[in-house]
N, C-alpha and C positions, 0 to 999 in steps of 0.2 A: 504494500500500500504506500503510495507517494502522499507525501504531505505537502500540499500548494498554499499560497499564501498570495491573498489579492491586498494590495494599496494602493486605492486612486482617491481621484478628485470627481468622480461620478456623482456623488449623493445616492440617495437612495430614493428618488422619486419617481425616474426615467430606467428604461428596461437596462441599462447598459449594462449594470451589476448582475442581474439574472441572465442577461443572456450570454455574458463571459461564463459563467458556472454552472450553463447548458453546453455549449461548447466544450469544456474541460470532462466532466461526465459524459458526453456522448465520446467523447474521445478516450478519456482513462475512466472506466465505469467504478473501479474500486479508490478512486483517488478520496482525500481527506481537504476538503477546501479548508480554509481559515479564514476568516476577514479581519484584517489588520487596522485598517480603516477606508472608509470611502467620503470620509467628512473634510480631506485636505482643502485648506484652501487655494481653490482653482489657479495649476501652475503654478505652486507656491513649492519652489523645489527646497530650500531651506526647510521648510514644515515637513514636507516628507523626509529628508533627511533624518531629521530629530524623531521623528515618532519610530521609521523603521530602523535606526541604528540602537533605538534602545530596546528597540521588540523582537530582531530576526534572533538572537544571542540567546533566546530563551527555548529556540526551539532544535530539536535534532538535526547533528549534522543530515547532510544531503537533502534538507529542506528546500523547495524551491520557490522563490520570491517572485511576482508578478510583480511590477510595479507600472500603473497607467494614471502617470502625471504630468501633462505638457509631453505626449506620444506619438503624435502628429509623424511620421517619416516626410523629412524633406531634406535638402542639399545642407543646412543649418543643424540637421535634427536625427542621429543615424541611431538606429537600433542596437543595441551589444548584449551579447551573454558573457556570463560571469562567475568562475569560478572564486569565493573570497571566505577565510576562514571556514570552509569547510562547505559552506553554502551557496546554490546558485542562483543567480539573482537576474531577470529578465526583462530589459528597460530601456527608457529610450536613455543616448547617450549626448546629455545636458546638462552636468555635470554633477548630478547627482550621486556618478559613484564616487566622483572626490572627496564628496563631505563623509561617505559610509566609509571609505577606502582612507579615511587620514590616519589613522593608529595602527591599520593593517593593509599591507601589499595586496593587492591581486594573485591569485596564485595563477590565473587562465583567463585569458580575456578574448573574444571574438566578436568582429562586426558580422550582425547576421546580414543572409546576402539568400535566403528564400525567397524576398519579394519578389523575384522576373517571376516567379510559380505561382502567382495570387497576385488577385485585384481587386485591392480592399480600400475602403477609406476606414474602417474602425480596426487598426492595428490590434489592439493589446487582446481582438476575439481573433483575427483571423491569420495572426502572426507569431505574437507571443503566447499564446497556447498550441499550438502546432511546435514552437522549438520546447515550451516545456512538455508535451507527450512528448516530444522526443528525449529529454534528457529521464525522464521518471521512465521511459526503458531501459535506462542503460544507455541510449547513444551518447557519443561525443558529440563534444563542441565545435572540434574541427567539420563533423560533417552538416552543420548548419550556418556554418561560418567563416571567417578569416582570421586566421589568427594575429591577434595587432597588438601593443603594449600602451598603446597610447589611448587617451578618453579625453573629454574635455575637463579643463579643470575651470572649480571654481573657490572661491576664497569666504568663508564664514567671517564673519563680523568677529574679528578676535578682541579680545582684553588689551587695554594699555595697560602698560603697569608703568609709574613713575618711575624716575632715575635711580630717587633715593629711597626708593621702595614704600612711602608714604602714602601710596593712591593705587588703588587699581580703578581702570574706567571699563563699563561692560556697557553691554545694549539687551533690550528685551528682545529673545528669541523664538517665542512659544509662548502663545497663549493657549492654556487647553480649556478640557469644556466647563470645568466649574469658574474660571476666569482666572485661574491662579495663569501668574506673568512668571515666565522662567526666562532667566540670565544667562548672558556664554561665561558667567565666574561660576568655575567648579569648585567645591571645596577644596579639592588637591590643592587648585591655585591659590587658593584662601590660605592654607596652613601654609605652603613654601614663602610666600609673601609674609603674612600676617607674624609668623613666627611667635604666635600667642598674645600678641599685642592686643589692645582694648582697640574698640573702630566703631566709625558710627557708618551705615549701613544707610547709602540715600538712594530715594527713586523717587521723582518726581518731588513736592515741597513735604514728602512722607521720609522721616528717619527710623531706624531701627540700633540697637546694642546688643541685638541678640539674635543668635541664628539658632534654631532650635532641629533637634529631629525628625521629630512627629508632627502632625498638626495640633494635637491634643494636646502637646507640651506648654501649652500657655493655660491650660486648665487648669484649677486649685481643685481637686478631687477632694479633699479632706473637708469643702463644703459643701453643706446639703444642696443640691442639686437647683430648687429653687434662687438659694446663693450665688452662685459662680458667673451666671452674664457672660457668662464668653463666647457667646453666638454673636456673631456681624464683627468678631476682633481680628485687626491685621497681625498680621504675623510675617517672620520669614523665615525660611527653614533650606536645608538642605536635603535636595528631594531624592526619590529611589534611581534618579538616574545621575546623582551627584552634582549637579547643579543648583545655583543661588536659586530659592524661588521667592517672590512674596505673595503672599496668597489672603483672602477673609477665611477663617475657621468657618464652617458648614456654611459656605457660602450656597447662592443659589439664582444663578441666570435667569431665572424666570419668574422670581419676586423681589427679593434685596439686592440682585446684582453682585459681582463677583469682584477682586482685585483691580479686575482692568478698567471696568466699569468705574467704579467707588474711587479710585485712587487714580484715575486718570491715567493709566500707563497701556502704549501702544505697543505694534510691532518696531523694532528699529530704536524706540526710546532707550535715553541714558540711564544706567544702576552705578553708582561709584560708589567704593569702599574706598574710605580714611581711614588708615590705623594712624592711633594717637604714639607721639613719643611717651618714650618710659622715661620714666626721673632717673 
């Protein structure tokens, strides 16, 4: 049994997601679809980045990865298959594997080269599932492809860090669905920098002193429940994918609003961390 994994920018309104996952079963009858997401937002190749670098790593090697986000095949826009940690991953080449592909190498890389055989305007049905039935039998990549070392690269919004190590500058990279706002400052980068120093923690005219682990970590449990008011509190934490986040405790998009909302922080916006001098 093959284990596939779909992530696009479809939505779930319009047949496109049903009829890729009609496609894939008429083709591999015992396969195990997954849905990773289809809520990207549209061509927003950074967004997919983030969501699938921290979600292919939890599944079995030989996993294969659909990815249909900004998939279009044009002269700007070429199809590649991808062998990478252990997993294969099926997508247009826009630089999407640069951001997956930045802590680990490519192990096998191919521009696919099926399309003279099809004539299709919705790729990721009539393209990228014909090359993954073919890898979930066992074929190679050579035989749906060229083999190449190159992809387009693209550059993530990295951190500044000051000279004298005083400042780290970050930007918001992800907003998910309850509205929590996540940073490209990872804790790694926080401890190497920070070196335990005290730091005020700014996003927007919103500060913090404290990065916590959990969300719940701002809760006083030891009061009766009626007590504690900690519904609608900001917070920032260090979330499960290592990353600065700030977020509202049980926030909710669809009545009180969420971080992004409440605290006014966008895609792209500034997160900067001051560590304070020690005496």
């Amino acid at each position: 049994m093959s284990i596939i994994t779909l992530t696009t920018d479809f939505g779930t309104k319009d047949h496109f997601v049903g009829a890729v996952k009609g496609a894939i079963y008429s083709t591999i009858p015992d396969a195990k679809i997954v849905d990773i997401s289809h809520r990207i937002s549209p061509f927003n190749i950074t967004e997919t980045a983030y969501i699938l670098k921290n979600a292919y790593k939890n599944f079995p090697e030989g996993t294969i990865h659909i990815v249909g986000v900004d998939s279009e095949l044009n002269p700007d826009n070429k199809h590649i298959a991808m062998l990478l940690n252990g997993h294969f991953f099926v997508c247009p080449d826009n630089g999407l594997i640069s951001l997956i592909a930045s802590e680990v190498k490519p192990s096998k890389i191919v521009e696919i080269n099926i399309h003279n055989r099809l004539e299709t305007s919705f790729s990721v049905l009539d393209v990228f599932v014909q090359v993954a039935a073919h890898i979930a039998r066992g074929g190679t990549l050579e035989v749906i492809g060229k083999l190449t070392e190159s992809y387009k690269k693209l550059f993530e919004l990295q951190p500044l860090i000051a000279g004298d190590l005083s400042k780290i500058s970050g930007n918001v990279i992800y907003i998910d669905n309850y509205g929590n706002v996540v940073s490209n400052i990872t804790e790694k980068l926080f401890k190497e920098v920070g070196k335990g120093r005290e730091f005020t923690l700014r996003a927007s005219r919103y500060s913090f002193k404290k990065i916590n682990y959990k969300y719940s970590d701002i809760v006083d449990f030891s009061l009766a429940p009626e007590l504690r008011q900690s519904d609608g509190n900001k917070l920032a934490i260090f979330n499960s994918a290592g990353f600065i986040e700030i977020a509202i405790y049980k926030s909710n998009l669809t009545t009180v609003g969420g971080a992004s909302s409440l605290l006014g922080l966008d895609y792209r916006d500034s997160i900067t961390l001051e560590f304070h001098k020690t005496e």
